[in-house]
C-alpha positions in Angstrom: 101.5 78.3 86.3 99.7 76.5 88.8 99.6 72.7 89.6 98.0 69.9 90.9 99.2 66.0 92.0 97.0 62.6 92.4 98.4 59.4 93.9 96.3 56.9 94.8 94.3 54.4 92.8 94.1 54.0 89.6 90.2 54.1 89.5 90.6 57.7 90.7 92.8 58.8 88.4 90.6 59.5 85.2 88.3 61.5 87.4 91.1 63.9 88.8 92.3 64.6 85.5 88.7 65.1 84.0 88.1 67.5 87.3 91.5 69.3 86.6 91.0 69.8 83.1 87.6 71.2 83.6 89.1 73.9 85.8 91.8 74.3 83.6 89.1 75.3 81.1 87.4 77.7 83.4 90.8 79.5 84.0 91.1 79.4 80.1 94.5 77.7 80.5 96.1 74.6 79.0 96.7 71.3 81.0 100.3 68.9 80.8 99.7 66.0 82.2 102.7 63.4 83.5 101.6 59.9 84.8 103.8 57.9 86.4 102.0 53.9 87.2 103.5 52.2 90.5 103.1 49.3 92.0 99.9 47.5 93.7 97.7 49.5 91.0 98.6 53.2 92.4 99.0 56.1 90.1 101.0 59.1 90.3 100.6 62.2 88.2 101.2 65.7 87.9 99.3 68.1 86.1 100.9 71.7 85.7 98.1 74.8 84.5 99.3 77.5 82.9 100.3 79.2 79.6 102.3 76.2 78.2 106.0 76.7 77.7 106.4 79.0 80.6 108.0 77.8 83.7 106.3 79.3 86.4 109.6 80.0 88.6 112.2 82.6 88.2 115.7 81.8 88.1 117.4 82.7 91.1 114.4 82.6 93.5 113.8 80.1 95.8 110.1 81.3 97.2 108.0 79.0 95.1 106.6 75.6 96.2 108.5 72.5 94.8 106.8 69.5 93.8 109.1 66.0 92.4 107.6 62.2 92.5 109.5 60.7 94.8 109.7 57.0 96.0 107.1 54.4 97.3 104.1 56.3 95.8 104.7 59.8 97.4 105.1 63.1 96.5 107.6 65.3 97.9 107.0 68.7 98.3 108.6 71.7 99.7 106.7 74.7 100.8 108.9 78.2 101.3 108.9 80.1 104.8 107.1 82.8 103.6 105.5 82.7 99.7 102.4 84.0 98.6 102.0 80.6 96.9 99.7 78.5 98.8 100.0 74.4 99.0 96.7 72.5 99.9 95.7 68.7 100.5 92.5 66.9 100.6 91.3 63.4 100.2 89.5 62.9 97.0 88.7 59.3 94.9 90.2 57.3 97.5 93.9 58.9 97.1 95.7 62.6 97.8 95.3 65.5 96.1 97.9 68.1 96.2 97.1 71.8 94.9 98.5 75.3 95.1 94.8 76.8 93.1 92.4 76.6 96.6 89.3 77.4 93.7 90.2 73.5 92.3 89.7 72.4 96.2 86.3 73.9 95.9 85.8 71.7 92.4 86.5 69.1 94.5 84.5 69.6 97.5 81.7 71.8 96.2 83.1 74.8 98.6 81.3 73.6 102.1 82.9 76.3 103.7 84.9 75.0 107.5 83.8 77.7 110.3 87.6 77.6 112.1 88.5 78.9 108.8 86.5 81.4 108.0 86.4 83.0 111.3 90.4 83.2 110.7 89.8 85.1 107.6 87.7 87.2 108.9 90.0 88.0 111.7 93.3 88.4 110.0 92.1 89.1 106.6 94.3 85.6 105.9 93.9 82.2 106.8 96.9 80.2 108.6 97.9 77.1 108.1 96.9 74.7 108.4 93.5 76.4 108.0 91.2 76.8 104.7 87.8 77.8 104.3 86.9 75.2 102.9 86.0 72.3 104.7 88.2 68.6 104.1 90.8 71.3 102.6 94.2 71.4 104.6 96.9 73.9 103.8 100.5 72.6 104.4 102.3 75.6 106.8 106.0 77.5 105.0 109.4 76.7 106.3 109.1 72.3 106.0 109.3 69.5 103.6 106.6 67.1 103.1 106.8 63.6 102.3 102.9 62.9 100.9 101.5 59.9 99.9 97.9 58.3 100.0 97.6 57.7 104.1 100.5 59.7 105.4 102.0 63.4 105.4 105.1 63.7 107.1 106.7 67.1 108.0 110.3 68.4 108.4 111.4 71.9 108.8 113.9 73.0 106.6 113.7 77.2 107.5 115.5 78.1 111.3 116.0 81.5 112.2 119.3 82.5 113.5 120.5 81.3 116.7 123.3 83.9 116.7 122.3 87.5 115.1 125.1 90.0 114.1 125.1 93.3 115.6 127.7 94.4 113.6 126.0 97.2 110.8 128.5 97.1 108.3 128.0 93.2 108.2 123.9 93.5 108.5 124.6 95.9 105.2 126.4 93.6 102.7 124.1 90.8 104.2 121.0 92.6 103.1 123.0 94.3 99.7 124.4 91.2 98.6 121.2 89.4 98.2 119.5 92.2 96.6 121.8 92.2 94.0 121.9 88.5 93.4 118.2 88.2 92.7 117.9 91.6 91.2 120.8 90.3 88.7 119.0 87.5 88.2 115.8 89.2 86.6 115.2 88.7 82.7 115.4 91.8 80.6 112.5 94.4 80.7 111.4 93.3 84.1 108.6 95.5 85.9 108.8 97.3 89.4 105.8 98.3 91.1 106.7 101.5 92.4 105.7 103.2 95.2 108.7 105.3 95.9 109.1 104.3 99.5 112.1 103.1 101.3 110.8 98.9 100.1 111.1 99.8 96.3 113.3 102.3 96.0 115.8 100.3 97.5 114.7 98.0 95.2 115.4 100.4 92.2 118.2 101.7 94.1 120.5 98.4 93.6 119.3 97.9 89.8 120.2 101.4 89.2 123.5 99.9 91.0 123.7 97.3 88.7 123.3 98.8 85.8 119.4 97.7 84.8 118.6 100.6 83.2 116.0 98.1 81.1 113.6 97.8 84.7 110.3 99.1 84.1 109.1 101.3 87.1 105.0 101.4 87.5 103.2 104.0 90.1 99.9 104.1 91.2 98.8 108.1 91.4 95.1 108.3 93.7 95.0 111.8 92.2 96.9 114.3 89.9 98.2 115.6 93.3 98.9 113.0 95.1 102.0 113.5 97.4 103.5 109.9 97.7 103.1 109.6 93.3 105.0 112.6 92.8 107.8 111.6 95.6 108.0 108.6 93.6 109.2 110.7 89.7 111.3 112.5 92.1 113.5 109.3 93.0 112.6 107.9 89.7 114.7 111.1 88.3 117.2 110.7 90.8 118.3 107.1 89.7 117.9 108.1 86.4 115.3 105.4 85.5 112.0 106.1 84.0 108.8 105.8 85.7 105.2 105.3 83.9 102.2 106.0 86.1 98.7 105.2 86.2 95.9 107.5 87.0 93.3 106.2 89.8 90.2 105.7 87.7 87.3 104.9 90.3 85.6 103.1 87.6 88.4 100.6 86.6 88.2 99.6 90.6 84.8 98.8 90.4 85.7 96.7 88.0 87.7 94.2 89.9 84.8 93.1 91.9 83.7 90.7 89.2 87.1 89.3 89.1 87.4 87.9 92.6 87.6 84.5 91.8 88.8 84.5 88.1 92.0 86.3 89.8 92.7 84.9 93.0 93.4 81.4 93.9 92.2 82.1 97.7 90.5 84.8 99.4 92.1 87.3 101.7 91.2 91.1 103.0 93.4 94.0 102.0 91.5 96.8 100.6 94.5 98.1 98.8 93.7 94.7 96.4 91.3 97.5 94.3 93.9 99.6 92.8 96.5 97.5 92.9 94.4 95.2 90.6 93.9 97.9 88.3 97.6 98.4 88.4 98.3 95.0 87.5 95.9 94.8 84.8 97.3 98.4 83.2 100.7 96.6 83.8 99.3 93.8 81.3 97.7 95.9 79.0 99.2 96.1 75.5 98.8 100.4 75.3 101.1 101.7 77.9 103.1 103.8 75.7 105.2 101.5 74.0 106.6 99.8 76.8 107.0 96.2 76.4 105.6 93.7 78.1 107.0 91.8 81.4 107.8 88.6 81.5 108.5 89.1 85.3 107.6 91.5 88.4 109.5 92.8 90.9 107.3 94.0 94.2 108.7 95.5 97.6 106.6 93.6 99.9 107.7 91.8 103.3 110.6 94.6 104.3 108.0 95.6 107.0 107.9 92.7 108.3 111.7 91.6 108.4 112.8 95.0 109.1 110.1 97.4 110.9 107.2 95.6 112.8 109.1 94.3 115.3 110.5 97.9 116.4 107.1 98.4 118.3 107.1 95.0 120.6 108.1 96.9 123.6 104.4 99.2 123.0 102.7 95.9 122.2 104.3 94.2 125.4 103.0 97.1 127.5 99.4 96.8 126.9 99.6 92.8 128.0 101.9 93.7 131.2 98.2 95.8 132.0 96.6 94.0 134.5 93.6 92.2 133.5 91.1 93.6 135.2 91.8 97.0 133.1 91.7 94.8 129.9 88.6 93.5 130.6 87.1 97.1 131.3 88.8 98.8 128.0 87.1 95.7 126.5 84.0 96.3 127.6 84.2 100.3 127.1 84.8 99.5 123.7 81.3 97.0 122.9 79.7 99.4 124.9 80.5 102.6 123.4 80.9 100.7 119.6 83.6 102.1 119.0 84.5 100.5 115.9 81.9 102.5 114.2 84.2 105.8 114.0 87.6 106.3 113.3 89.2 108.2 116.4 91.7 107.9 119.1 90.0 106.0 121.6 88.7 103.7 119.3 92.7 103.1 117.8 93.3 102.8 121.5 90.9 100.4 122.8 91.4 98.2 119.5 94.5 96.4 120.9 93.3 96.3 124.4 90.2 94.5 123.4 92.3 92.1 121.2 95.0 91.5 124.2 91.9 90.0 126.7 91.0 87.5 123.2 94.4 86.4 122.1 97.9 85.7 122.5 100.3 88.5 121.3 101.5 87.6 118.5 97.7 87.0 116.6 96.7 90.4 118.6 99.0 92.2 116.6 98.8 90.5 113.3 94.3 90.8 113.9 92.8 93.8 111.8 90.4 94.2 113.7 88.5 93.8 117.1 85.4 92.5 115.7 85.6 88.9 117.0 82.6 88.5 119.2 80.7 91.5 118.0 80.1 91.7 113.9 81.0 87.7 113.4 81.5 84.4 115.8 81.9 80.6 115.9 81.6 78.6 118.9 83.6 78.5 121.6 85.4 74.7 121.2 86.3 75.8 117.2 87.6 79.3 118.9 89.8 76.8 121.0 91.2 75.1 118.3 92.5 77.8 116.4 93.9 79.2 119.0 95.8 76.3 119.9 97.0 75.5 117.0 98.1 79.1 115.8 100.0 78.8 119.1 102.0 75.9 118.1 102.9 77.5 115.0 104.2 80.3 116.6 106.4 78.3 118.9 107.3 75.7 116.4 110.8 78.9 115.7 111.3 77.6 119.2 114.1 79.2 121.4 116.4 80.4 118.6 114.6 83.0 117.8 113.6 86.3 120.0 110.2 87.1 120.7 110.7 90.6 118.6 112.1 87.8 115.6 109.1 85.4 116.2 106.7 88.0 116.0 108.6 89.6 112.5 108.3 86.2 111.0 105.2 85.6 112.0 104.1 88.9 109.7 105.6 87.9 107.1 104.0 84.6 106.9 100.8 85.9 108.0 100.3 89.4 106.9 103.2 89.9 104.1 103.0 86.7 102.1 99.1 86.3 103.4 97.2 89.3 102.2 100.0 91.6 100.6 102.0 89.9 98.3 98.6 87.8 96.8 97.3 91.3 95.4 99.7 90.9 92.2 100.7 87.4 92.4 98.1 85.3 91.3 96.5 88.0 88.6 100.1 87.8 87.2 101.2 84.6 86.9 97.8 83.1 85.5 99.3 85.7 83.0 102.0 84.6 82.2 104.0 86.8 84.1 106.3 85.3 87.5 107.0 87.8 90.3 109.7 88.1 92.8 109.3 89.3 96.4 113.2 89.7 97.7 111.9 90.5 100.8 110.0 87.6 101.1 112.6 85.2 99.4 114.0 82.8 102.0 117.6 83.6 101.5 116.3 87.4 102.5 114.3 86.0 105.4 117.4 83.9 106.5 119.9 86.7 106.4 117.2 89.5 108.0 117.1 86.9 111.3 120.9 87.1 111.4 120.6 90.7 112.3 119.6 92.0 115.9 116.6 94.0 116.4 119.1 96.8 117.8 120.5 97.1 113.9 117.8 96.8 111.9 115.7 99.0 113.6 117.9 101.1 115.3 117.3 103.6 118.0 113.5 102.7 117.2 113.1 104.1 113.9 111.7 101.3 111.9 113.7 99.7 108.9 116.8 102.0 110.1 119.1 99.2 108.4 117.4 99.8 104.9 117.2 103.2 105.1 121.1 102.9 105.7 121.9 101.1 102.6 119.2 103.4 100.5 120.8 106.6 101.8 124.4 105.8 100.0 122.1 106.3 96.5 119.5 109.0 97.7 119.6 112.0 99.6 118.4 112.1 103.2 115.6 114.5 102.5 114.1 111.5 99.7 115.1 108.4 102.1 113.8 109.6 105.8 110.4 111.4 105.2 107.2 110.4 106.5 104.9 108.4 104.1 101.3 107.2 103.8 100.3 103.6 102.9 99.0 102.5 99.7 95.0 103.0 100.5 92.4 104.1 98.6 90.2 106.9 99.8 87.8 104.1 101.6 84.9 106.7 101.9 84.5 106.9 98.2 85.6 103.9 97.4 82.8 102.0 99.7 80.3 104.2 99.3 80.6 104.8 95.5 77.0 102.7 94.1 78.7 99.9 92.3 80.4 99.1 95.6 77.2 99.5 97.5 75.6 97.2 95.1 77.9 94.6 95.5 77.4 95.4 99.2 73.6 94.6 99.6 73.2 91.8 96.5 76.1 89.9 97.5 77.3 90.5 100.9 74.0 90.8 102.4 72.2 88.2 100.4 70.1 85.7 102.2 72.4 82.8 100.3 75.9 84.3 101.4 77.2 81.0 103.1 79.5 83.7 105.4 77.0 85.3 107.0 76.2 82.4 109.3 78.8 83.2 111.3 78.5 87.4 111.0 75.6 89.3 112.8 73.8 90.5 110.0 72.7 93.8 112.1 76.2 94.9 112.3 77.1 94.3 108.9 74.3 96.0 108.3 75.0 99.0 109.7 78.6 99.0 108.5 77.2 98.9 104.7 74.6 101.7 105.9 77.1 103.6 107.2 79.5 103.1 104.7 76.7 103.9 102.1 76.8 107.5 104.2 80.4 107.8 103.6 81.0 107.7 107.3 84.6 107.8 108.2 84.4 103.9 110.0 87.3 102.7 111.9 90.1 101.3 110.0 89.1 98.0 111.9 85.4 98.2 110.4 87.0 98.9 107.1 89.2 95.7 107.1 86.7 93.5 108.4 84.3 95.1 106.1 86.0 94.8 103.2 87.6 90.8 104.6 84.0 89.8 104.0 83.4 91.4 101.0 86.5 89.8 98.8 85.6 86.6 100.6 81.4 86.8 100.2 82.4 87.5 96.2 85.0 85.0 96.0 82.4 82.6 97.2 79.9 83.0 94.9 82.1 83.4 91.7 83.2 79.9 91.8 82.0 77.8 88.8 80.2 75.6 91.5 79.2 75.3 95.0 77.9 72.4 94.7 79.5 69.0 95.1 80.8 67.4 91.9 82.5 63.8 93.2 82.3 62.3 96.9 85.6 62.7 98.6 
């Protein structure tokens, strides 16, 4: 269910309807429209885009935006800390328009895509608030209230991390435990759990086993008939005692989702992982999976990185900017001059950081994929500026109650988790029909995870030591602390299989991509040639690469780029 708000004249009003309904028809969805007249000849209304008679919220989460008329011809609207649901504004017909689709922003403006934006994207694979691509198109940043009306937007923050963080284990446990089961209790029958096996969902599966949801449908992705990490995951599946489908890796069913970019996604982010995890959500929708009925909500382990493990690496972050600057500056030049970022090896993983600490502050250093800014795409200096001073404010706007190891967590999980993680199944689902839950990402989750110290939840420096605590009372040691690989396809094949490489040189590299103004089309070049070699590229490269392929594709699958009413 998605949604959209007017207020402002009533001369605008039949447009924004006709415009919403239009999209609405493009999504192949149905359109409920509430108007509500006030005085001095404004209008208010609400139209909500969905699969009609489905609320698009879950009981017992809080992680979705809030929208209510509220008094004197405004809106009020509350936007969670960190949820994959977006919330956008832009002046169109002489009032506001309020979103959470960015595609019906680019109805609206015909998609002139803003630079500041863009080069964002490119650089975290997300786009901040307040940040969009698209130009006249401003997104409204987690953790506040807004009072909205036709002049005005007026911000409070309603999301403040702990001032006073237990250290205390035992209380960090039932913290963590106790809202877990709340929202896992919550779930309606036959609800799904992408599973990966890991520490994040089998925790996850761990308390419904707990709470006797033997009725949870657990889904895992397999790359291959051996693949390690899928057969780890029956193993804990057996454990619990709960069943566990899983579905093959089909390189031809990924190839697939590149024609899907926009039809899918309400924005554009970079995360390869989005290829077989679309495929996953799509087998999860799909009415021959052995009987299984279908979900009427998700369950997904994102974000317990980012409250519980990033942070556990500041002190190695915080050593590469106590470097003096004069070796900065010479690792960053070793690294343009060598171009590193066209292999993957260790002086290349090295000199990534280094270059990104003489660029940025730390906290955007660390949550940057890559160190391509200034070599494979660029905007001028003054929009540079402005981005960076405004992602600083957002960083500083936790202020002193939080720790610089807590800022940075929360700033993943805004940024990173909720950014370019949790939109790979949330928007494909609930234009479905189906409403998903991220615990870890649920502001009750967020609030109790900065009520713990850094020294408890990732203790003695192992990363999500806390989780692995409360996971090791259901699972044996030998299934709860093993090493595990992330959820990536093999990139080689992947980008150099020939529908990718198509979709590479007739859409990435086309003479019309709007992107490219700001990319150096050499480079890019020579990343699609190389990919097209299956070259082993840096993880960086393969980021970036694949940031501006979702994007370029997203782009161009819109139903128009060009303007359909004067804002």
């Amino acid at each position: 269910m998605f949604f959209s708000a007017y207020v402002g004249p009533e001369s605008g009003h039949a447009t924004w309807e006709a415009v919403v309904t239009a999209h609405a028809r493009w999504l192949g969805c149905e359109v409920s429209l509430q108007t509500v007249p006030t005085a001095a000849g404004t209008t208010r209304a609400i139209a909500r885009i969905g699969q009609i008679g489905l609320d698009g919220a879950i009981a017992g989460s809080a992680n979705w935006v809030t929208l209510a008329a509220a008094q004197d011809a405004a809106f009020d609207v509350r936007v969670p800390p960190t949820s994959p649901q977006h919330c956008y504004t832009l002046t169109a017909f002489r009032g506001r328009v309020l979103t959470d689709d960015l595609r019906l922003c680019a109805a609206l403006t015909g998609a002139k895509l803003d630079p500041v934006g863009v080069y964002a994207l490119l650089l975290y694979g997300s786009t901040p608030p307040p940040f969009t691509v698209l130009r006249g198109v401003t997104r409204l940043a987690g953790g506040h209230t807004y009072r909205v009306d036709v002049d005005t937007i007026k911000a409070t923050r309603d999301f403040v991390p702990d001032a006073a963080p237990t250290t205390d284990g035992a209380v960090a446990e039932h913290r963590v435990a106790a809202v877990l089961d709340r929202l896992i209790g919550s779930l309606p029958a036959n609800a799904l759990l992408f599973f990966s096996g890991g520490v994040d969902s089998a925790l996850l599966a761990a308390r419904a086993a707990r709470l006797g949801r033997r009725d949870l449908q657990l889904l895992n992705y397999a790359f291959s008939p051996s693949d390690p990490e899928a057969a780890h995951a029956l193993r804990v599946a057996s454990h619990l005692k709960l069943a566990c489908e899983r579905v093959a890796h089909d390189e031809a069913r990924m190839t697939d989702v590149l024609g899907r970019f926009a039809a899918d996604y309400a924005f554009p982010f970079g995360d390869l992982s989005t290829l077989p995890t679309n495929v996953l959500v799509h087998a999860a929708l799909s009415d021959g999976r052995g009987g299984s009925t279908r979900p009427v909500a998700a369950l997904e382990g994102t974000g317990a990185d980012g409250a519980f493990g990033l942070s556990a690496g500041y002190r190695r972050y915080q050593r590469v900017f106590d470097m003096p600057r004069v070796f900065r500056t010479a690792g960053d030049a070793a690294y343009r001059w060598l171009r590193l970022w066209r292999r993957n090896t260790y002086l290349e993983r090295a000199l990534r950081f280094v270059r990104k600490s003489t660029r940025m502050r730390m906290g955007p250093a660390v949550m940057a994929h890559s160190a391509l800014d200034g070599i494979a795409f660029d905007v001028p200096a003054d929009f540079r500026a402005g981005l960076s001073e405004r992602l600083g404010q957002e960083i500083d706007a936790f202020g002193e109650s939080a720790s610089a190891e807590e800022r940075l967590s929360l700033l993943d999980l805004a940024w990173v988790c909720a950014g370019r993680m949790a939109p790979k199944t949330f928007d494909p689902l609930r234009s479905r029909g189906v409403r998903t839950i991220y615990p870890y990402l649920e502001p009750e989750l967020v609030q109790a995870s900065t009520s713990v110290t850094w020294g408890v939840k990732s203790a003695r420096g192992q990363a999500k030591a806390l989780l692995k605590t409360v996971l090791a009372r259901d699972l044996p040691a030998s299934l709860v602390y093993r090493a595990k690989s992330g959820f990536t396809p093999p990139y080689r094949t992947t980008l150099g299989s020939a529908p990718l490489q198509a979709f590479l040189h007739d859409v990435v590299l086309a003479a019309d991509n709007p992107l490219l103004e700001w990319c150096d089309p050499r480079v890019i070049r020579d990343l699609v040639t190389r990919a097209g070699g299956r070259a082993e590229l840096s993880v960086g490269a393969v980021d970036f690469l694949w940031a501006l392929t979702f994007a370029s594709g997203w782009v161009r699958q819109l139903p128009s780029r060009q303007p359909r009413h004067a804002a």
